[in-house]
N, C-alpha and C positions, 0 to 999 in steps of 0.2 A: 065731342070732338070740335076743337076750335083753332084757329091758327093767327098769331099775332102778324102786321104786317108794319112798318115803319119805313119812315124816310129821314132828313135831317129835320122836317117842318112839323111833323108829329107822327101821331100812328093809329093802330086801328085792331080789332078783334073780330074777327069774321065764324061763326059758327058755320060749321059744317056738312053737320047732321041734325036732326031729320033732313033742312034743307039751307043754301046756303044763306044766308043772312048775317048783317051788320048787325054786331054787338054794341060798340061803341067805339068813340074816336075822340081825336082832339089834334086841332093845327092844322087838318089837311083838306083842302078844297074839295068840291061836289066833282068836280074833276077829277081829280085826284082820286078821290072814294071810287069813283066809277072805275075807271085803270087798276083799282085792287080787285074790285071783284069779280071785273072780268078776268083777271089773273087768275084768281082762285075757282072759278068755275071753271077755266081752263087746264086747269091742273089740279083739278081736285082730287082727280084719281091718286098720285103720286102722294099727296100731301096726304090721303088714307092712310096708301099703304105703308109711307115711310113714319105716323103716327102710330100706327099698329106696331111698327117694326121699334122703334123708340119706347111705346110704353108696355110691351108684351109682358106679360105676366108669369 
């Protein structure tokens, strides 16, 4: 489970599970990166459930 993240300066792949961690990036400041994954641990729950809900089988 992973979820992409982007702005206009570049973007990012943030895995989900087991735990959260950067995949990879390009263009975006250590700043920047920081502000995603705080986003994404902030909401990771949602980004589950609506993953789940997107790719259910």
């Amino acid at each position: 489970m992973h979820i992409h993240v982007s702005n206009p300066n570049g973007e990012a792949k943030f895995w989900i599970e087991p735990i959260i961690a950067l995949d990879r990036y390009t263009g975006l400041t250590d700043k920047q990166l920081k502000e995603c994954q705080r986003l994404v641990e902030e909401h990771q729950n949602e980004i589950k459930k609506s993953w789940k809900k997107h790719f259910k089988s």
